[in-house]
N, CA and C of each residue as an Amber inpcrd file, in Angstrom:
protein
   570
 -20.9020000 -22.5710000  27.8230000 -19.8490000 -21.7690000  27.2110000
 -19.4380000 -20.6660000  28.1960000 -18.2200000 -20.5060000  28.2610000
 -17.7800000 -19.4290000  29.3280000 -17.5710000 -18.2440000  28.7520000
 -17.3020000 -17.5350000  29.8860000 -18.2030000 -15.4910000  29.6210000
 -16.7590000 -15.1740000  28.5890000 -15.0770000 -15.7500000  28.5840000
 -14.3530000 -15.5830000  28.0610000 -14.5650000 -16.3790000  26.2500000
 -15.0470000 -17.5340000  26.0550000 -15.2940000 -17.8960000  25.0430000
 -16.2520000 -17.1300000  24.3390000 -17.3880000 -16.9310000  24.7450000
 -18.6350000 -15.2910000  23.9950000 -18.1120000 -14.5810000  23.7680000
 -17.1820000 -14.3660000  24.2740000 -16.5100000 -13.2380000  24.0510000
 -15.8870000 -13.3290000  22.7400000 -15.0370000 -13.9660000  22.8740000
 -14.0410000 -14.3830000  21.7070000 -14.1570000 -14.8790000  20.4480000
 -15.5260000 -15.3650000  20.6270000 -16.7290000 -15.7350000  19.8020000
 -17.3060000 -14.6130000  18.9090000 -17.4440000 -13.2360000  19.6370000
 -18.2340000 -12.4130000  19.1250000 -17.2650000 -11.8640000  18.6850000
 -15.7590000 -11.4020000  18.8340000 -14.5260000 -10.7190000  18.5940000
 -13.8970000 -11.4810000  17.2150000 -14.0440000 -13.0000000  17.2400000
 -13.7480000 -13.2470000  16.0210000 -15.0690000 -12.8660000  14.5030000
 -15.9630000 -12.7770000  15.3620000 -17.2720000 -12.5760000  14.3350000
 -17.7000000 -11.1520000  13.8320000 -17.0240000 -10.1600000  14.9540000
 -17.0740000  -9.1010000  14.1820000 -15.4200000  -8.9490000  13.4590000
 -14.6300000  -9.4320000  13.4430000 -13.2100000  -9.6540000  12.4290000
 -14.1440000  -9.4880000  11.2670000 -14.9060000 -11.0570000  11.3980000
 -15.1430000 -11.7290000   9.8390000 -16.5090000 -10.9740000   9.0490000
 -17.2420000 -10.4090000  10.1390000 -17.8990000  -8.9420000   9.4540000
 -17.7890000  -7.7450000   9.1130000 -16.5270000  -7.5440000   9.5020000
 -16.2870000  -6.1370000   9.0220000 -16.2390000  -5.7250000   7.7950000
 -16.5990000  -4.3450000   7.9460000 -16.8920000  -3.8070000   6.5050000
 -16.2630000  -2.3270000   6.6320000 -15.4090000  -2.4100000   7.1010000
 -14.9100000  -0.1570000   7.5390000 -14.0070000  -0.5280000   6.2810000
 -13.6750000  -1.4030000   5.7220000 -12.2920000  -0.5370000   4.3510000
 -12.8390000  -1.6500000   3.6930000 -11.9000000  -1.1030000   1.9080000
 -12.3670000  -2.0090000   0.8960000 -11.5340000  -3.3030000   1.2950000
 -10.6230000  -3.5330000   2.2390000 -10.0300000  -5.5830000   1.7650000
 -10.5560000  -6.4230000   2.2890000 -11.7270000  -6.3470000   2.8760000
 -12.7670000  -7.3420000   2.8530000 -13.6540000  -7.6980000   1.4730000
 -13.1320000  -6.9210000   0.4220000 -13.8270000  -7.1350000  -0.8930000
 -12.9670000  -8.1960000  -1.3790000 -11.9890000  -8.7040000  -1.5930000
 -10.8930000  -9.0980000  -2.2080000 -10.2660000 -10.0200000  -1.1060000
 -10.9640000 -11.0240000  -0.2130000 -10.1630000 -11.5570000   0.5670000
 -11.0630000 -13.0100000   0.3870000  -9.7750000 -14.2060000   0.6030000
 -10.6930000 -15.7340000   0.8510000 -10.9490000 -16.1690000   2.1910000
  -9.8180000 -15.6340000   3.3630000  -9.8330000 -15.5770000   4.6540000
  -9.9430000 -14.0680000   5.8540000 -10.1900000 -13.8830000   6.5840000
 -10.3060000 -12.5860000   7.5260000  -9.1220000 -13.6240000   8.4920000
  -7.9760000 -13.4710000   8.4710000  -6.9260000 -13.8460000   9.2900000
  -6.3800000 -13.4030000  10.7370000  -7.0620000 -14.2130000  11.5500000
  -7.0330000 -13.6450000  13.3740000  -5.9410000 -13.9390000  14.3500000
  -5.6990000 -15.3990000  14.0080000  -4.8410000 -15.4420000  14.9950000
  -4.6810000 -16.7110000  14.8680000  -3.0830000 -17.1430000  15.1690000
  -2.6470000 -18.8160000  15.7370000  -1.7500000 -18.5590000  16.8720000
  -2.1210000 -20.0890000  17.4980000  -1.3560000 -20.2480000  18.7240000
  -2.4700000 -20.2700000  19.6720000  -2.0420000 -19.8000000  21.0410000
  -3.3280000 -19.3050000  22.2180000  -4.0660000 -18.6480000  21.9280000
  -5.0620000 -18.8480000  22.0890000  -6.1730000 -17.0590000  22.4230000
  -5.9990000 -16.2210000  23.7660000  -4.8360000 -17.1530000  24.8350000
  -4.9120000 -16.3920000  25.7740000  -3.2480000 -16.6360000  25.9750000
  -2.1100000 -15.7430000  25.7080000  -1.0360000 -16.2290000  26.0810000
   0.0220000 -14.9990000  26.4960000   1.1570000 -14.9840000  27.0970000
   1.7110000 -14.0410000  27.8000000   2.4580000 -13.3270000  26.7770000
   3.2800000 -14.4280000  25.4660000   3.7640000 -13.1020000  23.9310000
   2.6060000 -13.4490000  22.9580000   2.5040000 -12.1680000  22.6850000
   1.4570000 -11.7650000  21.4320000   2.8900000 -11.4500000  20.1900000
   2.9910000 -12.0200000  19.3600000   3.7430000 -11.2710000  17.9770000
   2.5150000 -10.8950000  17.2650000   3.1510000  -9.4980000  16.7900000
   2.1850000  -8.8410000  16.0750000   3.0990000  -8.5280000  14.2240000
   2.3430000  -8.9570000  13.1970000   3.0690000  -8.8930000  12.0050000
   2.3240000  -7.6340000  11.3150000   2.7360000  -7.4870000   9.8860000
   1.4850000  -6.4280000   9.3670000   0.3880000  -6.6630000   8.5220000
   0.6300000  -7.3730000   7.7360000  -0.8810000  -8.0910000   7.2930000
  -0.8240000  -9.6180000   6.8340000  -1.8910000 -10.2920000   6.4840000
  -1.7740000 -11.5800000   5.6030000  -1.4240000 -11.1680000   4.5940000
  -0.3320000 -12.3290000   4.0330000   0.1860000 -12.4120000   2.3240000
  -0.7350000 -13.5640000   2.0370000  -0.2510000 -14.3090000   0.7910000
  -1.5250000 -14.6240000  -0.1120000  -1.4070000 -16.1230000   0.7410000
  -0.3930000 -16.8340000   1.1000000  -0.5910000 -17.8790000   1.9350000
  -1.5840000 -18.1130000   3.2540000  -1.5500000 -16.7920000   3.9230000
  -2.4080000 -16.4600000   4.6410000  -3.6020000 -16.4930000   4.4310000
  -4.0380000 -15.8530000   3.6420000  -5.3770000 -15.6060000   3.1980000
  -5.7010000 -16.8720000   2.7710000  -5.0330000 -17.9130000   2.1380000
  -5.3590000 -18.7150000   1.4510000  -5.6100000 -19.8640000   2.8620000
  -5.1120000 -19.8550000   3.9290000  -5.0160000 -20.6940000   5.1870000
  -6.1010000 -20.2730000   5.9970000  -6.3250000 -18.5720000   6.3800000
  -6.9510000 -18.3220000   7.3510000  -6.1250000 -18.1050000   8.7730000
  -4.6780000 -18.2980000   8.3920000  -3.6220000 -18.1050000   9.4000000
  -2.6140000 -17.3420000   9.4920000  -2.6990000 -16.5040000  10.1760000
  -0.8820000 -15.4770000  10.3350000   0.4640000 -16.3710000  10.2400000
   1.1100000 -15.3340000   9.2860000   2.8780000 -15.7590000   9.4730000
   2.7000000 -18.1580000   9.1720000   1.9400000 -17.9870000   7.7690000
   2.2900000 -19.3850000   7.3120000   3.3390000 -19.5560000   5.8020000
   3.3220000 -18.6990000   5.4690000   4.3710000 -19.1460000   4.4720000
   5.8960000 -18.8730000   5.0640000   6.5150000 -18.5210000   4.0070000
   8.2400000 -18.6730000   4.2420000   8.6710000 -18.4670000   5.3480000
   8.0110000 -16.5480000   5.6100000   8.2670000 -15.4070000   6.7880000
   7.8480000 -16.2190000   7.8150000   6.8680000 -17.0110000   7.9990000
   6.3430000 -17.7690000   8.7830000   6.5570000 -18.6540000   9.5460000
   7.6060000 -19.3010000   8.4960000   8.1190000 -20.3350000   8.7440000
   9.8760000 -20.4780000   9.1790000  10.4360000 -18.9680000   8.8350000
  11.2350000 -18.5100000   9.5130000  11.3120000 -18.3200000  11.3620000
   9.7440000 -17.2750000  11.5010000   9.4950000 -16.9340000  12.4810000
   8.9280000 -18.0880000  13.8740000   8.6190000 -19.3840000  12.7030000
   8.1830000 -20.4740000  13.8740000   9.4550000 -21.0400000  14.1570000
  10.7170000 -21.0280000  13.3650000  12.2310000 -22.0380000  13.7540000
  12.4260000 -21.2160000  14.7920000  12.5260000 -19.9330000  14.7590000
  13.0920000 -19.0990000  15.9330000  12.5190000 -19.2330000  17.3670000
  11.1390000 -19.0680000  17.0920000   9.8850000 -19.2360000  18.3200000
  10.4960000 -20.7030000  18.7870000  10.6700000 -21.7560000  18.0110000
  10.8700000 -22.9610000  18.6640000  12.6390000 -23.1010000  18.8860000
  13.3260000 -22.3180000  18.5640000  14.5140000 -22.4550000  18.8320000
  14.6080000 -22.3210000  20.1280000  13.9390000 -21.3480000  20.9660000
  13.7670000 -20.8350000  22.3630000  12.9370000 -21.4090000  23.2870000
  12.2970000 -22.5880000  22.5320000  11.3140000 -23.3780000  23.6490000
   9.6490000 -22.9010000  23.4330000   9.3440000 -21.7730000  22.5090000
   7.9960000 -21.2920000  22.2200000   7.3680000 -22.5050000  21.7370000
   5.9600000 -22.5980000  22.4080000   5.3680000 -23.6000000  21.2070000
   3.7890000 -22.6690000  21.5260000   2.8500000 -23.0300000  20.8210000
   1.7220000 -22.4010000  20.5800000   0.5620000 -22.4790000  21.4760000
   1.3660000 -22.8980000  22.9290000   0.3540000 -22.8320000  24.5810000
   1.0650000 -21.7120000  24.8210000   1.7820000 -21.1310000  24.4760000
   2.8840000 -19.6600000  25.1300000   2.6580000 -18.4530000  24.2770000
   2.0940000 -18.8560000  23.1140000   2.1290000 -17.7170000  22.0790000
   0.9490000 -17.1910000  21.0050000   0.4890000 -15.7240000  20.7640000
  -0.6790000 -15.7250000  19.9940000   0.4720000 -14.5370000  19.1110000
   0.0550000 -14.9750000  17.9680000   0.8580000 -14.5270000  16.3890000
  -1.1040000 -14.0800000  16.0430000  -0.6920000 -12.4230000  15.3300000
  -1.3720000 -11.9220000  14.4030000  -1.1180000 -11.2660000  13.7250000
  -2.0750000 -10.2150000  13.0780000  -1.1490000  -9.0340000  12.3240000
  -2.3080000  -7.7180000  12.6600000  -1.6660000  -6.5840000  12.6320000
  -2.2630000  -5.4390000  12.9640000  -3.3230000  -5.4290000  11.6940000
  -3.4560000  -5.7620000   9.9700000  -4.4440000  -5.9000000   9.8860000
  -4.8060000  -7.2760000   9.4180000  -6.2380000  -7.5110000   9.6230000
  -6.9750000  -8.7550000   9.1520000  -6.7010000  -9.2990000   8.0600000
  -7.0490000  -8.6170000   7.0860000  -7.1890000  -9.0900000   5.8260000
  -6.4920000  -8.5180000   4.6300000  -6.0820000  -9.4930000   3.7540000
  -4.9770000  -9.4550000   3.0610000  -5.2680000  -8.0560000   2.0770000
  -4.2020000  -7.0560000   1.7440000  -3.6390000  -6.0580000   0.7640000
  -3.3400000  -6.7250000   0.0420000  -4.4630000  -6.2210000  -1.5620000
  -3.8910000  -6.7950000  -2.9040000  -2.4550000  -6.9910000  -2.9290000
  -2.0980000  -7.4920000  -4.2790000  -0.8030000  -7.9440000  -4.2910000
   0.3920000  -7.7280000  -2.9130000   0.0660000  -8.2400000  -2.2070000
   0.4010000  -7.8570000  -0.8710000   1.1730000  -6.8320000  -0.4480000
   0.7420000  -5.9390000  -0.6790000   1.0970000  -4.0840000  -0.4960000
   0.6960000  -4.0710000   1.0490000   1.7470000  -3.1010000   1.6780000
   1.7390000  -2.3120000   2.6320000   0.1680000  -1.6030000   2.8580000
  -0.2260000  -2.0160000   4.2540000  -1.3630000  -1.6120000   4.3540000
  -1.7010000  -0.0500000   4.3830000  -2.5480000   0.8320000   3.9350000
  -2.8650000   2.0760000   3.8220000  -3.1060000   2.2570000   5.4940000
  -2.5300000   3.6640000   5.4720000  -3.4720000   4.4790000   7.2390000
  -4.6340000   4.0490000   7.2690000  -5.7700000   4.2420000   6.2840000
  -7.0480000   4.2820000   6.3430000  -7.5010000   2.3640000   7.0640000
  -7.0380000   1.5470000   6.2250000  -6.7650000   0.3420000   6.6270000
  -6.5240000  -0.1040000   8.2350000  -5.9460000   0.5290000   8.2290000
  -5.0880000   0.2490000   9.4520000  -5.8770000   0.7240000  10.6070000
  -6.3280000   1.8790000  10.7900000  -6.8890000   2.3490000  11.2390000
  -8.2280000   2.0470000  11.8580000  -8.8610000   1.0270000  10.1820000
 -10.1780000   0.3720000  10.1780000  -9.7810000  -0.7700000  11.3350000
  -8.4550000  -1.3720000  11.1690000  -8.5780000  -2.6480000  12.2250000
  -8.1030000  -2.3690000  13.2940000  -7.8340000  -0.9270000  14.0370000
  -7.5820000  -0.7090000  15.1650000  -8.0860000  -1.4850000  16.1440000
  -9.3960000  -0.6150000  16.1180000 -10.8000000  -1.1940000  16.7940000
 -10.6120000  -2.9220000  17.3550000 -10.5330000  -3.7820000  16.5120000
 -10.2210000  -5.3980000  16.2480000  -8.7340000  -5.6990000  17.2290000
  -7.6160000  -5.0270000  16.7650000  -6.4280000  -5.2810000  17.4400000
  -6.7820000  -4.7500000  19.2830000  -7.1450000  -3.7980000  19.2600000
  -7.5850000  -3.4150000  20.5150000  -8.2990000  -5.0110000  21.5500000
  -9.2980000  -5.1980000  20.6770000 -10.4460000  -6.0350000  21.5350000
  -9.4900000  -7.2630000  21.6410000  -8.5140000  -7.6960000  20.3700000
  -7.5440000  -8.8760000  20.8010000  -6.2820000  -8.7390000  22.1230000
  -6.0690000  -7.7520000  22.3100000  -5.7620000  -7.4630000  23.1460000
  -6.3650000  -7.7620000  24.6050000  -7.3290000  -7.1160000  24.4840000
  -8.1590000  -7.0020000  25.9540000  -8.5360000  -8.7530000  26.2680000
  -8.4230000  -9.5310000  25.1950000  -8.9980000 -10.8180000  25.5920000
  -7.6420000 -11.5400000  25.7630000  -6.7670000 -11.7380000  24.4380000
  -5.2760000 -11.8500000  24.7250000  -4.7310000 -12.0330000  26.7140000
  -4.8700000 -11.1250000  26.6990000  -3.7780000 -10.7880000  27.8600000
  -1.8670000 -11.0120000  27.9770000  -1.5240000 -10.3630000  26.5880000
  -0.1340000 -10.7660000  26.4070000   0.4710000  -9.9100000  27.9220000
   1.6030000 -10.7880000  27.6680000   2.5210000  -9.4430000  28.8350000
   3.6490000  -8.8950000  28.3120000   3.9500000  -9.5490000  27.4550000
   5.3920000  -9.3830000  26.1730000   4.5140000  -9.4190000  25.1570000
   5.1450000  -8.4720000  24.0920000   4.8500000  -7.7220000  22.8830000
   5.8400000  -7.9350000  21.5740000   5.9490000  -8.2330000  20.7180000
   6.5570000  -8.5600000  19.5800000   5.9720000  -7.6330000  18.4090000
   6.7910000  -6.9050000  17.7810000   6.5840000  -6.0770000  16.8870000
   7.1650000  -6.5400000  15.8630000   6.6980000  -6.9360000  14.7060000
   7.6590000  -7.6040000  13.6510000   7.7590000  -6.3350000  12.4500000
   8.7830000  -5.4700000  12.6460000   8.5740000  -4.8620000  11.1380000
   8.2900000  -3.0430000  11.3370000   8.7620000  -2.4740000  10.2620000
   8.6100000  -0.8360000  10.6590000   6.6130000  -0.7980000  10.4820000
   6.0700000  -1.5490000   9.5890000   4.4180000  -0.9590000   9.5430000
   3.8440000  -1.6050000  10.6280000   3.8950000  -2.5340000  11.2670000
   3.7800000  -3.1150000  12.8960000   4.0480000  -2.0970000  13.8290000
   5.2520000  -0.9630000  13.8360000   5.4960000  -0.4530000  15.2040000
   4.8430000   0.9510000  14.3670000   5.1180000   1.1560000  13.5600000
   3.8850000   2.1490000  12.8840000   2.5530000   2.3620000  13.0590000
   2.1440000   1.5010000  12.9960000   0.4540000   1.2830000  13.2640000
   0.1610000   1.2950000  14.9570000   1.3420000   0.2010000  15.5080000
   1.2140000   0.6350000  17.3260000   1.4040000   1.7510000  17.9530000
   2.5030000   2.4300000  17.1620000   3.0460000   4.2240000  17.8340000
   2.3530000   5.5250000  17.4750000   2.1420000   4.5390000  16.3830000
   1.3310000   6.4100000  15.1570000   3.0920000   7.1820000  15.1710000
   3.7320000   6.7700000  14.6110000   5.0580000   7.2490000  14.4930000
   5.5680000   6.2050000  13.7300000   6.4370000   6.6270000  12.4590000
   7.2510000   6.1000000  11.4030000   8.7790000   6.0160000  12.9510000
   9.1600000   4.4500000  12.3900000  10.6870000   4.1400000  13.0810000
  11.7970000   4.3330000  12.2910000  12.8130000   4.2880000  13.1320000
  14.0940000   4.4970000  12.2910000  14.8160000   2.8580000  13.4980000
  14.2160000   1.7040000  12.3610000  14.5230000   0.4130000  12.8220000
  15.7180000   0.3430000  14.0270000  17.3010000   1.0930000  13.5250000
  18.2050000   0.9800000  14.3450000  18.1970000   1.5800000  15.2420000
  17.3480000   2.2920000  15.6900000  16.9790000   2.8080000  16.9400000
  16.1050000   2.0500000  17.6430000  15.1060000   1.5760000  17.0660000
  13.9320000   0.8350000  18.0370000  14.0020000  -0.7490000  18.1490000
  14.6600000  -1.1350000  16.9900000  14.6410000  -2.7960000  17.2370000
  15.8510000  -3.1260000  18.2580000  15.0230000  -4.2620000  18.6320000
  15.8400000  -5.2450000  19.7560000  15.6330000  -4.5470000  21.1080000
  15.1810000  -3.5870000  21.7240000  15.0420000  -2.8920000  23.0300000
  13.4620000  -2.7700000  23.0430000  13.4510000  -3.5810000  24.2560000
  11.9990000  -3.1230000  25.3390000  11.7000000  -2.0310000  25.6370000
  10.3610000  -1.6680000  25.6050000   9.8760000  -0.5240000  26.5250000
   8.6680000  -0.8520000  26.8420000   8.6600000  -0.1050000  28.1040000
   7.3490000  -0.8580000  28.9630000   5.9820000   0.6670000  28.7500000
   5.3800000  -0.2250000  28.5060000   3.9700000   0.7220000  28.1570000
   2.8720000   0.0760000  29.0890000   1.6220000   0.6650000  29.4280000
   0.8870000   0.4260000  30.7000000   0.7790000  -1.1680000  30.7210000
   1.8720000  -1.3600000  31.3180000   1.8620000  -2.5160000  31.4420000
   2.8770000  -3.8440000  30.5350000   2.8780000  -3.2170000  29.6030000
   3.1920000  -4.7510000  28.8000000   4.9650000  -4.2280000  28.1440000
   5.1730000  -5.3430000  27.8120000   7.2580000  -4.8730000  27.5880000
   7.0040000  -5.0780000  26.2260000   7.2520000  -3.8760000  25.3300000
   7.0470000  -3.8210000  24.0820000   8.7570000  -3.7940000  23.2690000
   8.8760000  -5.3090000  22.1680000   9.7460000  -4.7320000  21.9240000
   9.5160000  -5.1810000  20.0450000  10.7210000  -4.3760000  19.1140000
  10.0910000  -4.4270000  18.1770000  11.6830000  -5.1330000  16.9170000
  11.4930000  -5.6980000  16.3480000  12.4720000  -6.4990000  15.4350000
  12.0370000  -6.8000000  13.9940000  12.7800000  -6.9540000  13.4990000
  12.8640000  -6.9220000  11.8920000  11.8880000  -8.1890000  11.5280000
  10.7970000  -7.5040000  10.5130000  10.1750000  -8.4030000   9.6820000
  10.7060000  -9.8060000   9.3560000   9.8370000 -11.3380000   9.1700000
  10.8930000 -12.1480000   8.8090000  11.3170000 -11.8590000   7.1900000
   9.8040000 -11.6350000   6.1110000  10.3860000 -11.1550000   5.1810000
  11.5630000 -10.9810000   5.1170000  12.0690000  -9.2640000   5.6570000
  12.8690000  -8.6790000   5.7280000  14.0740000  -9.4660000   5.7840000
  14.1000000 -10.2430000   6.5270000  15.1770000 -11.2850000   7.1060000
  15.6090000 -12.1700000   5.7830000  14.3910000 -12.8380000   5.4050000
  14.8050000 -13.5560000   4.3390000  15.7000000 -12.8440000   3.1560000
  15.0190000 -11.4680000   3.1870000  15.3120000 -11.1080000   1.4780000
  16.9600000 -10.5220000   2.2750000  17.3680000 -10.6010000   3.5430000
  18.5280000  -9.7950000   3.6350000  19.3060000 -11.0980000   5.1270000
  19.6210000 -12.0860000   4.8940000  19.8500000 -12.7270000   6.0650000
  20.5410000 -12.5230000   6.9630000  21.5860000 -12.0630000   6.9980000
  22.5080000 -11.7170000   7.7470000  21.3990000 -10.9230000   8.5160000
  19.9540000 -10.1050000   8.4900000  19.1670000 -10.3050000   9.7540000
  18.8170000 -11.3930000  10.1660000  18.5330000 -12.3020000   9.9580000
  18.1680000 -13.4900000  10.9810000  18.8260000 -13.4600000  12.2700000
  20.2750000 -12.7930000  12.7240000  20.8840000 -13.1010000  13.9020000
  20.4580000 -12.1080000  14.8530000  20.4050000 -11.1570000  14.1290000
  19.6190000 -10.2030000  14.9410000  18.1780000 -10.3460000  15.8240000
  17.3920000 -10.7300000  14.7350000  15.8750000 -11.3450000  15.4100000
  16.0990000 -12.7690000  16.1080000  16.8800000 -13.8210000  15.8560000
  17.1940000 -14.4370000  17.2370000  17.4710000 -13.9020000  18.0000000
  18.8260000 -12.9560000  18.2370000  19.2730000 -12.1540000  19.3180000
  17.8380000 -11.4990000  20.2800000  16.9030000 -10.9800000  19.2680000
  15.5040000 -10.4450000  20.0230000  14.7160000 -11.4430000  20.4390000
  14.4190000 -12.5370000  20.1060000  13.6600000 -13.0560000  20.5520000
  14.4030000 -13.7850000  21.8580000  15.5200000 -14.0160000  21.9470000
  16.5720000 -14.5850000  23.0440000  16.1180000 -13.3180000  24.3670000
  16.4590000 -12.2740000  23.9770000  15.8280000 -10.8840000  24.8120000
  14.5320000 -11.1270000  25.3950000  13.4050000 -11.6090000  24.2490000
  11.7890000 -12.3270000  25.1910000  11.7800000 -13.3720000  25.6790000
  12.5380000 -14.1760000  25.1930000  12.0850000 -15.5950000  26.4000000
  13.0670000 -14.9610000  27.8050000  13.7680000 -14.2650000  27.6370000
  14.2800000 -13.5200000  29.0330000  13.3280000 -13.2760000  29.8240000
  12.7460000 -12.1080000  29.2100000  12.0270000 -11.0750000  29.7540000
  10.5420000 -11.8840000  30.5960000  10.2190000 -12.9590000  29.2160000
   8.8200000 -13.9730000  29.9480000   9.6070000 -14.5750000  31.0300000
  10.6150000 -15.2840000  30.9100000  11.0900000 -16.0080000  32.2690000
  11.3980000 -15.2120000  33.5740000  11.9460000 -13.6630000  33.6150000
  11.5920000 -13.1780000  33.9890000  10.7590000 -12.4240000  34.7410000
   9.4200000 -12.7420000  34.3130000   8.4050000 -12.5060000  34.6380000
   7.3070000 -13.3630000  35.2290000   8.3470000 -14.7090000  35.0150000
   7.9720000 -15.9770000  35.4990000   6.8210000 -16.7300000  34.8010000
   6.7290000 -16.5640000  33.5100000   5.5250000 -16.5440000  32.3770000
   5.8070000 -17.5140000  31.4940000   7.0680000 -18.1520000  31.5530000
   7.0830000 -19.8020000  30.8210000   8.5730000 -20.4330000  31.7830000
């Protein structure tokens, strides 16, 4: 087994042990990640809904399934891409995750990171760039534009939720994701 698999091994095992907040009381899955474990875009969502939890997988129901037509509209397939959510495990009736929450899965998003190695960043949603900034957004200011942070091109776009319950976003979050397969080709990364 290689020094990167132990790793990833022990990173998914402390996910599925954690105990810092109560929604590990109330969960059927601790939800980590699909796609690569090692890939150049990371999308980051904000928590599992009940499909999730019920799979063990990020972004599988509707929102999900929004967000995979788009990913594959552009040529993404799941050797190019790791989808998670800032937290693990699912918020009762799927409520907006608390600070305290969030906070608890810092720690976790961090270490996916360090093993990750994204180089492009996907922010899906105001509690996504919330939880990354420690700053509330004002969406029409921050979505659809990059910014480069030590290292990686962070950019941030409307929930698919969001999209669904309001469509006339959908063109927008193509428009962003058209912006990342730029930016990866760019970078010479697919």
């Amino acid at each position: 087994m290689s020094d990167f698999d132990k790793a990833w091994d022990a990173f998914e095992s402390n996910c599925k042990n954690c105990r810092d907040c109560g929604l590990c009381e109330t969960v059927n899955n601790v939800v980590i990640y699909r796609g690569n474990r090692q890939a150049p875009l990371m999308v980051i969502g904000e928590a599992p809904g009940a499909n999730e939890d019920k799979e063990g997988k990020p972004f599988v129901g509707r929102s999900g399934q929004l967000l995979q037509n788009l990913l594959e509209s552009y040529g993404f397939n799941d050797s190019n891409y790791h989808i998670c959510n800032i937290v693990k495990c699912r918020p009762p009736e799927n409520r907006r995750p608390t600070p305290v929450e969030i906070a608890a899965c810092k720690k976790h998003l961090a270490e996916q990171f360090r093993l990750v190695k994204p180089k492009v960043i996907v922010l899906c949603g105001s509690t996504a760039y919330e939880a990354f900034y420690g700053k509330k957004p004002t969406m029409r200011d921050v979505r659809g534009n990059f910014e480069e942070k030590n290292g990686f091109f962070i950019m941030t776009t409307f929930h698919p939720a969001y999209a669904l319950r309001d469509p006339k976003n959908k063109i927008p979050m193509y428009d962003d994701l058209g912006k990342v397969r730029a930016k990866l080709e760019e970078l010479g990364l697919v």
